[in-house]
C-alpha positions in Angstrom: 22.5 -32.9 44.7 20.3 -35.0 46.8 18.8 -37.4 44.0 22.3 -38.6 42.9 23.4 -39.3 46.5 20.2 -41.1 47.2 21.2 -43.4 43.9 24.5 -43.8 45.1 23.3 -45.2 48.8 20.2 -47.5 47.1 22.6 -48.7 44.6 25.6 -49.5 46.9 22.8 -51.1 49.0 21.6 -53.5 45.8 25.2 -54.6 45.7 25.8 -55.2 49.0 22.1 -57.2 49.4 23.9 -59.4 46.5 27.0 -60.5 47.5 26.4 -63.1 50.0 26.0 -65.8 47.5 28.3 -64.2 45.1 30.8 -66.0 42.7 32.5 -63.3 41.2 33.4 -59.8 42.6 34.4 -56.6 40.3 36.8 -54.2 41.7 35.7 -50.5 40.9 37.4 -47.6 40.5 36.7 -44.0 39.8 38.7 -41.0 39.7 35.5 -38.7 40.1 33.5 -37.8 43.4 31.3 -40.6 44.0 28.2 -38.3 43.2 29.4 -37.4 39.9 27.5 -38.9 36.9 29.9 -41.2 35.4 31.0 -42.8 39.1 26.5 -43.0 39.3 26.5 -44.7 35.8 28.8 -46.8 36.4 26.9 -48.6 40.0 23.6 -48.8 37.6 25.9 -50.7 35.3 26.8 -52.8 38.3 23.2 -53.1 39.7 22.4 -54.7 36.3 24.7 -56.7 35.7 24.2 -58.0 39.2 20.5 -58.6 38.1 21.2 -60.0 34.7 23.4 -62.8 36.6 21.1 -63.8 39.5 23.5 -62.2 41.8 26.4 -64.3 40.9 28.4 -61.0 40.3 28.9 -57.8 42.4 30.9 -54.8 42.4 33.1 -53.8 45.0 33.3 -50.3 44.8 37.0 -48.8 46.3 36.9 -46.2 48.7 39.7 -44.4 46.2 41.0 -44.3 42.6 43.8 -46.9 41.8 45.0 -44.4 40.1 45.3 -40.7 38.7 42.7 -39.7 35.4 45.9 -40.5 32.9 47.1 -43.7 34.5 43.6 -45.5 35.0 44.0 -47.2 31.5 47.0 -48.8 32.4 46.0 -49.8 36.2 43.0 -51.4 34.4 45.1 -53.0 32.1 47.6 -54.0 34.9 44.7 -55.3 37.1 44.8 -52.7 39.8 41.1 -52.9 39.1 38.4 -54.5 37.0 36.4 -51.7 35.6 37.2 -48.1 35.4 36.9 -45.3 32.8 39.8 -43.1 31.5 39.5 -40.1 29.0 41.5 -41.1 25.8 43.0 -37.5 25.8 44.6 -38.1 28.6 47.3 -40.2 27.1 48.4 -38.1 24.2 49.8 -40.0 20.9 48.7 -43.3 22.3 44.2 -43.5 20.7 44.3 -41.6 17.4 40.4 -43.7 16.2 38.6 -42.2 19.1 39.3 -38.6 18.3 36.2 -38.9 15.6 34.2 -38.2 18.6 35.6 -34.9 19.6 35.4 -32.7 16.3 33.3 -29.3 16.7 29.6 -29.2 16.2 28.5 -33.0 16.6 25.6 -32.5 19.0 23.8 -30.9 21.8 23.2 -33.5 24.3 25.8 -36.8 26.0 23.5 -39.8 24.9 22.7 -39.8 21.4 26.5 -38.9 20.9 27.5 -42.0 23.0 25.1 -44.5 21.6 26.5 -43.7 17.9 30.3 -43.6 19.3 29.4 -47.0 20.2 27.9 -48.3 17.4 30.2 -47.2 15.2 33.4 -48.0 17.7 32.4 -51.4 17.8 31.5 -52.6 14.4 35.1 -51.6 13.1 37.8 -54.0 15.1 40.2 -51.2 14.4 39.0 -49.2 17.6 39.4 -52.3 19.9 43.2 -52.5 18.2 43.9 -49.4 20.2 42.9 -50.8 23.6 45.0 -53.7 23.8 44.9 -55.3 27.4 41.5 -54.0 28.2 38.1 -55.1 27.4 35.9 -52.9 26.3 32.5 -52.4 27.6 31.8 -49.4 25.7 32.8 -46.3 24.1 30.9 -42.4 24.9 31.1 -39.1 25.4 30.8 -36.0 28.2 28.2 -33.0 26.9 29.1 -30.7 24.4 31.9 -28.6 25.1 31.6 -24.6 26.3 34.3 -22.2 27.1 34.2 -21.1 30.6 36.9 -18.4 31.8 37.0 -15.7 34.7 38.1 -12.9 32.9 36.0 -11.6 29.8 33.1 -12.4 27.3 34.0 -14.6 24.4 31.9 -13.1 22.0 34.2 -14.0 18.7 37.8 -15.8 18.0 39.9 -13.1 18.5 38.6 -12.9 22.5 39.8 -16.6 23.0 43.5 -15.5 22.6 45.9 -13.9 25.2 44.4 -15.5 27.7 45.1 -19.0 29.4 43.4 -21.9 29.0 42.9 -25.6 30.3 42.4 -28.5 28.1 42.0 -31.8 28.2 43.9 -33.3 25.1 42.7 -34.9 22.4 41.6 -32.9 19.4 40.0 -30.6 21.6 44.1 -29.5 22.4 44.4 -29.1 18.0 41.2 -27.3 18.1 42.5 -24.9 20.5 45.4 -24.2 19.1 43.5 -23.9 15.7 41.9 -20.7 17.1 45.1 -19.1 18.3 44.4 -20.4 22.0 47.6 -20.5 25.2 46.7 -24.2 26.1 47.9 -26.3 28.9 47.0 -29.8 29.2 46.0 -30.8 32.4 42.9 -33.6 33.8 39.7 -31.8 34.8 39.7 -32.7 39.2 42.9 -29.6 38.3 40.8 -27.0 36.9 39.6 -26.0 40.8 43.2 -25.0 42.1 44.4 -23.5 38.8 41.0 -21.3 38.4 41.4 -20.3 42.1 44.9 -19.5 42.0 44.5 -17.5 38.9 47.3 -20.4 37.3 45.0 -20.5 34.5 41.8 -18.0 32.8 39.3 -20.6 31.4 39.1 -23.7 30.8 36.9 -25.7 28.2 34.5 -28.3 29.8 30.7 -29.6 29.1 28.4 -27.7 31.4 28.4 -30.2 34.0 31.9 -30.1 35.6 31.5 -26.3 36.6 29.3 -28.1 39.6 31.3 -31.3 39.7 34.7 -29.4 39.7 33.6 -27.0 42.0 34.3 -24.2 39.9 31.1 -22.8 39.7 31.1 -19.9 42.3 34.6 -18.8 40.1 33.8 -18.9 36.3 32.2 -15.5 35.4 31.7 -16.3 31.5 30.7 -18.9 29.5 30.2 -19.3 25.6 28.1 -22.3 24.1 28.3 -23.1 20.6 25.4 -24.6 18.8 26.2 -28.6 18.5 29.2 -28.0 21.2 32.8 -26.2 20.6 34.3 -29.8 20.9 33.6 -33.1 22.4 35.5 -35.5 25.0 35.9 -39.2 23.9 36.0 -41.6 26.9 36.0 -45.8 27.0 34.5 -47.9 29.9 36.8 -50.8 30.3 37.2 -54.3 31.8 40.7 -55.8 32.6 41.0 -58.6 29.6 41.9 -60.9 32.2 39.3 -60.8 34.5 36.7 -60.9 31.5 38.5 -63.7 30.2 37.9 -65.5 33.4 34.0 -65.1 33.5 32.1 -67.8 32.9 30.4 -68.0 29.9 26.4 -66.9 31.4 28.8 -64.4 33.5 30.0 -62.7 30.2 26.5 -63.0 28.7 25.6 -60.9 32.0 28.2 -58.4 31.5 27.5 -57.6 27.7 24.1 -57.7 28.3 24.8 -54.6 30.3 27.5 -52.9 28.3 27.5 -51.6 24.5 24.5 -49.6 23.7 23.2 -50.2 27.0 25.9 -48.5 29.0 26.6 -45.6 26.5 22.8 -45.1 27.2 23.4 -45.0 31.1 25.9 -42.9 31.3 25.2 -40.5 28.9 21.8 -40.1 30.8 23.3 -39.4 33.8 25.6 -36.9 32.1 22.8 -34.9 30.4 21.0 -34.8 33.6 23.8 -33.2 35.2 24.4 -31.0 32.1 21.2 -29.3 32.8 21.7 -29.1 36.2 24.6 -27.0 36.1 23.4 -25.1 33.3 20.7 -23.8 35.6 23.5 -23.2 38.6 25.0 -21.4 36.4 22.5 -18.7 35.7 21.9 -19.0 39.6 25.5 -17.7 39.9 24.6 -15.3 37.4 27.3 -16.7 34.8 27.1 -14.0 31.5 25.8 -16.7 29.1 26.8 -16.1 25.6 25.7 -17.9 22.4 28.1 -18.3 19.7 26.4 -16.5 16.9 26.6 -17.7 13.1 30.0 -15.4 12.4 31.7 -17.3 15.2 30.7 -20.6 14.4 31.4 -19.8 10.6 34.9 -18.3 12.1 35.4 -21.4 13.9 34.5 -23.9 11.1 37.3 -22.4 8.8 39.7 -22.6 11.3 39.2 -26.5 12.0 38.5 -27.8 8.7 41.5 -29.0 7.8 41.5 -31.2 11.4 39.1 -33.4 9.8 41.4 -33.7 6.6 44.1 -35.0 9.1 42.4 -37.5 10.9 41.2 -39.4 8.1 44.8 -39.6 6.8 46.0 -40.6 10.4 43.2 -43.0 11.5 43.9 -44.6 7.7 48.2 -44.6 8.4 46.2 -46.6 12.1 44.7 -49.5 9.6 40.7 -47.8 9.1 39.6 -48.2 5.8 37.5 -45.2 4.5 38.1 -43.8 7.6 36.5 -40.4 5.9 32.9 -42.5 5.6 33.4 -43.8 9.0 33.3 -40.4 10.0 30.0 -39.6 7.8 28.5 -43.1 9.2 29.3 -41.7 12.7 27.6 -38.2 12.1 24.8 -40.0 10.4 23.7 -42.5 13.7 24.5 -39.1 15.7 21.5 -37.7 13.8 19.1 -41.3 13.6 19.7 -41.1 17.5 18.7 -37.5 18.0 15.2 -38.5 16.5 
């Protein structure tokens, strides 16, 4: 815990030691403890940006969210900040694209995930469509997804059913029901007070919010799958506005520092924390299971035809050969695992 809050002071320092001279100031938000990854990634992206302008832009960093995890899109959108991040799940119906990121089995680790999400989000204008109002500074990922629960080991398919779970939305909400799962959709800063008060049995989460959701002294069981049971698709987002109003070595600044770049930061700092909770875990002497090949097989034929759907959705959305977008996707997953 210390490293990340010695970050957190060095950085907020860097961006205070810039601002007397400043032009432009970003308002920041963030719906996560200030010592959680993404809220870390996101004051590196700040600290360089900072440095790619000569200081002409800083970050003011709020002292709370604008707004709840399912209504930061819109308070970015509505200018109740500049830059934020938001979980497309969260806002069911509304990004349909984005859910290429969260199938079963895409990888084992947040970065090389995130920089192919990117790459392949932005070179198909399609993806942008979907977040009208908001500039994009780029698209990634959490961790692959376990199933953590306080009640049994989840050993096969049927031990998933009859007991309730929290999700997050997004495909991983069809994936669960898929395998027969009680589901209730809820954001992740819930999971602490519906664990605690025995409201819900599990929930499904990358390895790294048992620590930041302080759920980690109540989950008895977890289950990993080989390539992740699932996979959370977030965007990190500029009000259009504000962008608009940069100057034009100010947005050079700003992209500089976004795109590949950020997708690398923060999914850095979320396999960092990934691996420290997974070793947390088996300090709170978690039963660890590994999915073995009859789940995974078990699990495959239950989501196959999930694929199937989204091609014919994210095509009815305006994607062309949405189905090789997908293959393009899984190939720069691999080229980035090198």
């Amino acid at each position: 815990m210390k490293r990340p809050l010695i970050f957190l002071a060095a950085a907020v320092a860097v961006l205070g030691a810039g601002g007397a001279g400043a032009q432009t100031v970003l308002t920041l938000s963030s719906w996560l403890p200030p010592t959680h990854g993404l809220s870390v990634g996101q004051l590196e992206w700040c600290a360089l940006v900072e440095k790619n302008s000569g200081n002409k832009i800083k970050c003011n960093v709020l002292p709370r969210a604008v707004a709840n995890p399912p209504g930061t899109y819109d308070a970015v959108k509505n200018g109740l900040a500049d830059v934020s991040f938001t979980v497309h799940g969260y806002t069911p119906g509304r990004f349909v694209l984005t859910q290429m990121a969260e199938f079963p089995f895409l990888g084992d680790s947040a970065e090389p995930i995130s920089v192919a999400f990117n790459k392949v989000a932005m070179k198909y204008p399609q993806f942008a469509q979907e977040h009208q109002g908001v500039h994009v500074l780029a698209y990634f990922t959490h961790g692959p997804g376990i199933v953590f629960n306080t009640k049994r080991p989840v050993t096969k398919v049927e031990d998933l059913q009859g007991l309730k779970w929290r999700v997050g939305g997004g495909m991983v909400n069809e994936i669960s029901k898929s395998l027969g799962m009680n589901v209730t959709l809820k954001p992740a800063p819930d999971s602490y007070e519906l664990l605690s008060g025995g409201v819900m049995d599990g929930t499904l989460f990358p390895a790294e919010s048992t620590e930041s959701f302080k759920i980690d002294k109540i989950i008895k069981y977890a289950t990993f799958f080989p390539g992740g049971l699932y996979n959370t698709s977030f965007v990190f987002m500029m009000n259009q506005g504000k962008y608009d109003k940069l100057s034009p070595e100010e947005k050079k600044a700003v992209d500089a520092a976004s795109g590949e770049v950020a997708a690398r930061i923060i999914g850095r700092q979320w396999d960092k924390v990934d691996r420290r909770a997974v070793a947390l875990m088996q300090a709170n002497n978690v039963q660890i299971t590994k999915a073995d090949s009859r789940f995974v097989a078990d699990v495959k034929a239950r989501t196959s035809t999930l694929e199937q759907k989204w091609v014919q959705d994210a095509a009815a959305k305006g994607l062309p050969n949405a189905d090789k977008v997908l293959a393009e996707f899984r190939s720069e997953i691999a080229k980035a695992s090198k």
